[in-house]
C-alpha positions in Angstrom: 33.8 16.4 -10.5 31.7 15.7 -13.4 33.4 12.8 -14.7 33.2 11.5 -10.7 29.6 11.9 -10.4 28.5 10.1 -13.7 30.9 7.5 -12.9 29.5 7.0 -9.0 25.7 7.7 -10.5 26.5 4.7 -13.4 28.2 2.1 -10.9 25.2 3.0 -7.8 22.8 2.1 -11.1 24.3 -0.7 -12.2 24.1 -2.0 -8.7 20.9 -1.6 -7.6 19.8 -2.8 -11.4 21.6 -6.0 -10.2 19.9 -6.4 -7.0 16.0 -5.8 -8.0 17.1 -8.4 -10.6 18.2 -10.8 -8.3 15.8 -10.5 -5.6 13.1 -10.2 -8.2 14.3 -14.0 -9.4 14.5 -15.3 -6.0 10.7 -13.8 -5.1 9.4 -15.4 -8.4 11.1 -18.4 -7.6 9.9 -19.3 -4.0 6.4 -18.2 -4.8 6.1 -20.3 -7.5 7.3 -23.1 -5.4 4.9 -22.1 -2.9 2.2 -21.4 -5.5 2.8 -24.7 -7.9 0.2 -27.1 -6.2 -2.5 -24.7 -6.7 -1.5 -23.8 -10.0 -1.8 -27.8 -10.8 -4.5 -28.8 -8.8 -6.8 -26.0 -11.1 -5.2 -26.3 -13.8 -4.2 -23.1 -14.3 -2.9 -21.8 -18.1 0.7 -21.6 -18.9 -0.1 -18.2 -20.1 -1.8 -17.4 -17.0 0.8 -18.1 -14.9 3.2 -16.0 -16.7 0.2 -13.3 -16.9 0.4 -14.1 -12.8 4.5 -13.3 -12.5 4.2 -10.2 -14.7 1.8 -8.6 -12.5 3.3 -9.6 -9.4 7.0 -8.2 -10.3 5.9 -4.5 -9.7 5.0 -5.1 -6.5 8.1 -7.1 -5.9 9.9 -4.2 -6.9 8.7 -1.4 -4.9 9.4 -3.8 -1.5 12.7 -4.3 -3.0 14.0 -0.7 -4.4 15.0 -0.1 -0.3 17.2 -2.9 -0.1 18.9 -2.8 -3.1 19.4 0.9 -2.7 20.8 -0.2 0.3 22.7 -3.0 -1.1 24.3 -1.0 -3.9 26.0 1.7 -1.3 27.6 -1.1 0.0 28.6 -2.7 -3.2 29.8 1.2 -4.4 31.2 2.6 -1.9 32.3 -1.1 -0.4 34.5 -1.7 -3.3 35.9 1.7 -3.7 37.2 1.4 -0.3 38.6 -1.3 -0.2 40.5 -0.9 -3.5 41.7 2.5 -2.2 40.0 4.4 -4.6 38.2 6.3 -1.6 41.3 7.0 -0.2 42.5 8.9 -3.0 39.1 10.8 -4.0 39.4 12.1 -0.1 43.2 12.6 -0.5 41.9 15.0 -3.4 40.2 17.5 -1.2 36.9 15.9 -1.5 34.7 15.1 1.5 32.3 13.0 2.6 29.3 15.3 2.3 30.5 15.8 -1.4 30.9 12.3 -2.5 27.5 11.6 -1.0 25.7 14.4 -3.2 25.4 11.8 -6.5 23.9 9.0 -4.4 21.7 11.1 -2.4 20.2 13.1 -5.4 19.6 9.3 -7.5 18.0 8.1 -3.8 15.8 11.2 -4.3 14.8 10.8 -7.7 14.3 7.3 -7.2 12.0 8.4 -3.8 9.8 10.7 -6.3 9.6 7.7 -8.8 8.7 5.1 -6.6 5.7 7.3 -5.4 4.0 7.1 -8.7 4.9 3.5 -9.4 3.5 2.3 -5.8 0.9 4.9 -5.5 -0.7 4.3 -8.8 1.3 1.5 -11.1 1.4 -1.2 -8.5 -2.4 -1.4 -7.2 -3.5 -1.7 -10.8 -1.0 -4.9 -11.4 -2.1 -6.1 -7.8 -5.8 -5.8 -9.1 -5.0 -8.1 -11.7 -2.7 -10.6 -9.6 -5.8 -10.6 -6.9 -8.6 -11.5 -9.7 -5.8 -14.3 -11.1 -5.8 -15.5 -7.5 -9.5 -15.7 -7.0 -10.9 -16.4 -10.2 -8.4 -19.5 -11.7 -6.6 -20.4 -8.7 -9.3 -20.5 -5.9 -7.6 -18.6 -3.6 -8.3 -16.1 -0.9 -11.8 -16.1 -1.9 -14.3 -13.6 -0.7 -16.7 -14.2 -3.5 -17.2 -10.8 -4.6 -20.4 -8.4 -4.3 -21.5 -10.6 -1.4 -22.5 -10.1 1.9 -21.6 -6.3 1.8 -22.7 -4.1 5.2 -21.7 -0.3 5.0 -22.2 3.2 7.3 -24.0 5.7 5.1 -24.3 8.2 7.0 -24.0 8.7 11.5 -27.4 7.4 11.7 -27.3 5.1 8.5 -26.4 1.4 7.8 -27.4 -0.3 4.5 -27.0 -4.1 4.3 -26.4 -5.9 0.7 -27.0 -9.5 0.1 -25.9 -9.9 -3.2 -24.7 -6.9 -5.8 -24.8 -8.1 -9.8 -21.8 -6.2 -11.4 -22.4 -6.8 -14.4 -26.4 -5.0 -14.3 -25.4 -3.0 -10.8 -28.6 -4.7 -9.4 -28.5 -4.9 -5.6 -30.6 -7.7 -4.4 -32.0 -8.5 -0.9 -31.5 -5.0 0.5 -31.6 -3.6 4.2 -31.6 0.4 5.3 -31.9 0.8 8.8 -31.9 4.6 10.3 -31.5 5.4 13.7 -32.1 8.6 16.0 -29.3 11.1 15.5 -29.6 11.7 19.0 -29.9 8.2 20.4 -28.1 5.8 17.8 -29.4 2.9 19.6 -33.2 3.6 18.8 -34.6 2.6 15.1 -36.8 4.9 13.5 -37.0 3.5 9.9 -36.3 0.6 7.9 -36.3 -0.5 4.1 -36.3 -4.0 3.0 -36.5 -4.9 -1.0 -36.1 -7.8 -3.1 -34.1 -5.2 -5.5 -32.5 -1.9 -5.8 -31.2 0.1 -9.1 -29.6 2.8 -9.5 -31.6 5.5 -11.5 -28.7 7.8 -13.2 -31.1 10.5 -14.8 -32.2 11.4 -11.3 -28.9 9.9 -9.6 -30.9 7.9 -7.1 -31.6 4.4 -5.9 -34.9 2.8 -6.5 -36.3 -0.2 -4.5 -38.3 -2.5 -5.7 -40.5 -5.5 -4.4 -40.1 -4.1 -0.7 -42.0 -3.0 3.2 -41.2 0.3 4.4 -40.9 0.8 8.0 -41.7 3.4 10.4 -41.0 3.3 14.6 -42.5 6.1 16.3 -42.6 5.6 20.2 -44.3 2.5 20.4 -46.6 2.2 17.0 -44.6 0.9 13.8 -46.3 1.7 10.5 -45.6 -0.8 7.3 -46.1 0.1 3.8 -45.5 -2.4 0.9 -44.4 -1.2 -2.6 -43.6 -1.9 -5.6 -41.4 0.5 -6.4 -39.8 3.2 -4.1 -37.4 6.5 -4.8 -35.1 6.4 -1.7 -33.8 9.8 -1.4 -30.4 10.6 0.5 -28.6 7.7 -0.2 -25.0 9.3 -0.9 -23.4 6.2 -2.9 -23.4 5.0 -6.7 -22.5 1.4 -7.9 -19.0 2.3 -8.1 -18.7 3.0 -5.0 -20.4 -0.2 -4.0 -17.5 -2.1 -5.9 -15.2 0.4 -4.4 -16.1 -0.6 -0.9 -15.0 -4.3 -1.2 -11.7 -3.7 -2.6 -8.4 -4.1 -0.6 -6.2 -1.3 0.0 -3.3 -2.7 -2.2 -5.8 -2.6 -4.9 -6.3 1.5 -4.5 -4.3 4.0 -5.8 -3.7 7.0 -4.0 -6.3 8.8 -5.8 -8.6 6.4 -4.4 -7.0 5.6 -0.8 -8.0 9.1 -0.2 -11.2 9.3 -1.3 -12.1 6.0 0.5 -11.0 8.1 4.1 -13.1 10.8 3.0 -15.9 8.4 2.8 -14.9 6.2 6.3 -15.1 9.9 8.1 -18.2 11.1 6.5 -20.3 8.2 7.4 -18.6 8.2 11.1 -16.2 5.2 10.7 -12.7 5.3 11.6 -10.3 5.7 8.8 -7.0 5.5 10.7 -6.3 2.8 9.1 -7.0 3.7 5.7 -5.0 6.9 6.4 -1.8 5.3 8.0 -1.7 3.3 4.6 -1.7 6.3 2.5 0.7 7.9 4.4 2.8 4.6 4.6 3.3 4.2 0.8 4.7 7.7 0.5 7.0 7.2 3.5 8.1 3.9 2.3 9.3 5.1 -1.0 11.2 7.7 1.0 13.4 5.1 2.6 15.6 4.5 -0.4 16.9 8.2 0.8 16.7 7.3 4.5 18.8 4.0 3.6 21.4 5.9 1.1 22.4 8.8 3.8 22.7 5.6 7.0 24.2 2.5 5.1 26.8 5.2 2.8 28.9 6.4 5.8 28.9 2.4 6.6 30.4 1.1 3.4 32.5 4.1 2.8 34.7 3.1 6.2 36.8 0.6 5.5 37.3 -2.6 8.2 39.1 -5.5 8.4 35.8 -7.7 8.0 35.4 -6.5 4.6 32.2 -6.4 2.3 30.9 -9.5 4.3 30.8 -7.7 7.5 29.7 -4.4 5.8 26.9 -6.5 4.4 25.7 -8.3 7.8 25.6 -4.4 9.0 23.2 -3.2 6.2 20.9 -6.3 6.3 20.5 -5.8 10.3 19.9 -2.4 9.6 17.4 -3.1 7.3 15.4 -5.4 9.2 15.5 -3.4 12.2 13.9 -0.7 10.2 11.1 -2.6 8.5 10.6 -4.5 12.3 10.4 -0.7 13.5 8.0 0.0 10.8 5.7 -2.6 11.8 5.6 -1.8 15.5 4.5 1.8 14.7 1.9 1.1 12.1 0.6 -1.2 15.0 0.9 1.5 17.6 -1.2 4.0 14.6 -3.9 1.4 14.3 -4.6 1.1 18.0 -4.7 4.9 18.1 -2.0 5.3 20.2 -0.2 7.6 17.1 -1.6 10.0 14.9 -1.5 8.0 11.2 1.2 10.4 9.6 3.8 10.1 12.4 2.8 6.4 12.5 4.0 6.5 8.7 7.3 8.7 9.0 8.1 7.5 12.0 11.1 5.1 11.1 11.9 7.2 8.4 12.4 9.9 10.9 14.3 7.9 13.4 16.9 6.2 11.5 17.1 9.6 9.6 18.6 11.3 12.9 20.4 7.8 13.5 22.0 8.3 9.8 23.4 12.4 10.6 24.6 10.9 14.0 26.5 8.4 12.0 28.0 10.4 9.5 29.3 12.7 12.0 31.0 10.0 13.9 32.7 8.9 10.3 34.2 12.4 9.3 35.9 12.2 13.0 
């Protein structure tokens, strides 16, 4: 069976090689199409726009490793059948659970792999395809450091009107606390030209600024020069952290961001379904492997071309399924790790029921 497997592992490789090639020229393609007045109308480097690409074929990847896994089972086990060479690995004693084992441990493998590379790999190359976007193509602009409103805590809100990245200077700064036991009521407020962050004695100063007292019906105000506002719980990192998008996080840092949405009282469902979703996702190449092999190992009078319509509308009913539930998750209708593994979980039962329904 050893000369079997490698042969089965080497031809399911090949194929899915083949596809994340092909669909990786046809993304690059369309999007540059899409992409080429902007790229013109800025003026946009040569190198640049190749820099662009570069970045943006990871990501293309990971949506793609799915499908082609997919694909490949059909293209594998598709062929085999229909040149009979099925029929005589079955006519040899071996099953169907048994010729499966060398595409479902590369699915695996390939599972565990795409974890790291969209966990960790891809946000860093979408980092750089987002500051492309922004910085030489004007687009999706959200002009960076500005504007920034956060929850520090229950009864916290601070209020940024500018952060300098380069000196992590906050300028035009707003702290507003409210009663822990009525959140509606304001009992003290900070304003300041400037705030730094002192990292001797891991604090914020503020600068230029009134401080604000509400008790009952008498407010006190106090100007200062400089003030040491104790209990802030967040560093300058963490204020570039906060304006990120989620594809730009790794992991790592998905986590550590719902960590922060639930400490201050915000909801991180969403956050949370996200980090779930990127494991589950990679875990489809399996879910794909055990429902579209049975599929393309039968084989019908339609051929590959009707063996292929199957797997694509089984594909797209999975991602569409995918969708629905991560809508459901956000609404709080689903907790966000069923919301993830949901469709995974489904079309994992749908893929046992099938490949009972083959061997008879």
């Amino acid at each position: 069976m050893k000369i079997l497997d490698k042969y089965l592992v080497k031809q399911f490789i090949q194929s899915i090689l083949f596809g994340l090639l092909a669909f990786v020229m046809i993304f690059v393609i369309i999007d540059m199409m899409e992409n080429l007045d902007d790229f013109i109308d800025q003026n946009v480097p040569s190198v640049l726009i190749v820099q662009y690409y570069f970045v943006f074929i990871p990501e293309i990847i990971r949506l793609m490793i799915p499908v082609s896994i997919l694909l490949a089972c059909l293209f594998t086990a598709g062929k085999m059948a229909n040149q009979n060479e099925l029929t005589v690995i079955k006519a040899s004693g071996i099953s169907l659970y048994r010729f499966m084992v060398p595409f479902i441990i590369t699915a695996f493998i390939i599972s565990i792999m795409t974890v790291f590379i969209g966990g960790y790999f891809v946000p860093l190359a979408n980092k750089h395809k987002v500051f492309i976007e922004q910085t030489y193509m004007k687009k999706g602009i959200v002009y960076f450091g500005s504007n920034i409103f956060f929850q520090d805590t229950k009864n916290r809100l601070v209020s940024i009107n500018y952060f300098d990245i380069s000196s992590e200077i906050a300028n035009q700064i707003s702290i507003q606390e409210f009663d822990s036991k009525d959140r509606t009521k304001l009992v003290k407020r900070a304003d300041a030209l400037r705030m730094k962050y002192d990292t001797t004695k891991s604090l914020w100063i503020l600068m230029d600024g009134i401080a604000r007292k509400f008790i009952d019906s008498t407010e006190t105000i106090e100007k200062f020069v400089s003030l040491e506002f104790m209990g802030l719980n967040f560093t300058p990192q963490d204020v570039i952290k906060k304006q990120r998008k989620p594809e730009e996080m790794t992991l790592a840092e998905l986590s550590e961001f719902a960590k922060d949405q639930r400490r201050t009282g915000n909801d991180p469902t969403a956050i949370s379904i996200e980090y779930q979703s990127r494991i589950a996702f990679a875990f489809s190449s399996l879910v794909v492997v055990l429902f579209g092999l049975p599929i393309s190992a039968n084989k019908r009078r339609g051929g590959l071309a009707l063996q292929f319509g199957i797997n694509l509308l089984i594909t797209f009913f999975y991602l569409v399924f995918m969708k629905i539930s991560q809508a459901f998750g956000k609404n709080g209708v689903f907790n966000p790790l069923i919301t993830a593994w949901a469709a995974n979980l489904i079309f994992l039962a749908g893929a046992f029921i099938n490949i009972k329904r083959t061997l008879k």
